[in-house]
Legacy VTK file of the C-alpha trace (Angstrom):
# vtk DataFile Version 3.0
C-alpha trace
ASCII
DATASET POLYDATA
POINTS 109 float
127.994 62.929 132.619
126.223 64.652 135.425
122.044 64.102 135.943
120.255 61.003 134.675
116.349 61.108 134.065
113.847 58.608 136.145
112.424 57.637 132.234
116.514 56.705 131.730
117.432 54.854 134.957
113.841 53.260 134.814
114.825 52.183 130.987
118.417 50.981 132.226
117.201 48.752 134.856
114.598 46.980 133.141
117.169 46.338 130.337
119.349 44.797 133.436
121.997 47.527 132.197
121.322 49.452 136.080
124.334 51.382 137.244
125.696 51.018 140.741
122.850 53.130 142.740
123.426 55.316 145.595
120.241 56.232 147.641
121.670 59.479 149.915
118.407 59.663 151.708
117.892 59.342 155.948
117.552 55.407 157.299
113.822 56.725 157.806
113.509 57.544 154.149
114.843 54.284 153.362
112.602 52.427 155.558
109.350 53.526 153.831
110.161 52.251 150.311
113.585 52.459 148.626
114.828 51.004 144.943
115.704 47.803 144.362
119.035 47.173 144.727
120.535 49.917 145.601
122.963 50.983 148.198
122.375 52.803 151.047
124.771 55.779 152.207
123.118 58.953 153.782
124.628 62.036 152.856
125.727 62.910 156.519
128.180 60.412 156.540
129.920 61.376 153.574
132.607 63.162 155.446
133.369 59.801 157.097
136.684 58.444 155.481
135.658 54.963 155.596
132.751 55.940 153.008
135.071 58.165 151.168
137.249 55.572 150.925
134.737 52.977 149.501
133.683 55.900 147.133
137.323 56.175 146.385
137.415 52.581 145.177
134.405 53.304 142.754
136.884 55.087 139.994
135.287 55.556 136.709
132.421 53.104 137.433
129.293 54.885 136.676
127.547 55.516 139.953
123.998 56.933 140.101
123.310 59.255 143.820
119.334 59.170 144.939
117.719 61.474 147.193
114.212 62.709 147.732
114.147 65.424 145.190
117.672 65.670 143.963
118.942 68.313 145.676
120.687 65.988 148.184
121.728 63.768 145.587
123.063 66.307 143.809
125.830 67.357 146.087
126.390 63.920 146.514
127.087 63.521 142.866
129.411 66.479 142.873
131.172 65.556 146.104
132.022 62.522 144.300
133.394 63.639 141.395
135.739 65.564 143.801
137.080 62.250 144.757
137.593 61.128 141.195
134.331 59.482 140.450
134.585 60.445 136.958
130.903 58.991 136.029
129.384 59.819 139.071
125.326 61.646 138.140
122.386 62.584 139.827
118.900 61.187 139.957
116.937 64.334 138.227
113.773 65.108 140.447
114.695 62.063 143.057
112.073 59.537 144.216
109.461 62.801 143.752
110.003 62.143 140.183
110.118 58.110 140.430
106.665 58.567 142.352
105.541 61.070 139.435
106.678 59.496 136.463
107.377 55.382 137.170
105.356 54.034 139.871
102.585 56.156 141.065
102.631 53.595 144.267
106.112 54.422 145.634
105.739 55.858 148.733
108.132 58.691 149.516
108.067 60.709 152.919
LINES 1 110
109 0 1 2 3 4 5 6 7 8 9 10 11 12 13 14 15 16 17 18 19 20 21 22 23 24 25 26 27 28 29 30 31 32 33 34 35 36 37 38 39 40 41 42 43 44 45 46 47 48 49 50 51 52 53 54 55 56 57 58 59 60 61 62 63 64 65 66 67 68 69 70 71 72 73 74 75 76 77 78 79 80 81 82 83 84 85 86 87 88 89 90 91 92 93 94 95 96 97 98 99 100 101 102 103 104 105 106 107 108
């Protein structure tokens, strides 16, 4: 269980089925528009062991990392899964693809 689709997570959340949500993005990125109810842990401070340990404590909860485009999320997913997130997956195409495919109004810098 690596990538999830926009159309997918989109689908999940307005089921009320959302998984826990990551967004990996910069406190800038997150001040223009970010998701509902999502968590917010920039990707720089993943080498902090007080976030490792809280991603630690995730397990095999299924744990969905946002970025921009994916790229960032990406190696958040898979830095993750190094520390035994077993269901941890990326956001395919990011907020680009949220913009693109979801809401045409999200604003994304």
């Amino acid at each position: 269980m690596e990538d999830i689709s926009v159309q997918e997570l989109n689908d999940r959340i307005a089921k009320g089925d959302a998984p826990l949500m990551i967004d990996v993005r910069e406190p800038h990125e997150w001040n223009t528009q970010a998701l509902d109810g999502v968590e917010k842990v920039s990707l720089g401070r993943f080498g902090d062991p007080d976030v490792q340990m809280q991603m630690r404590g995730y397990g095999d909860k299924e744990v969905v990392f946002i970025c921009r485009s994916g790229g960032r999320s990406g190696r958040a997913a898979a830095f993750a899964r190094q520390l035994g997130l077993t269901n941890a997956r990326n956001l395919t195409g990011g907020m680009l693809a949220w913009k693109e495919y979801i809401d045409p109004t999200f604003d994304v810098v």
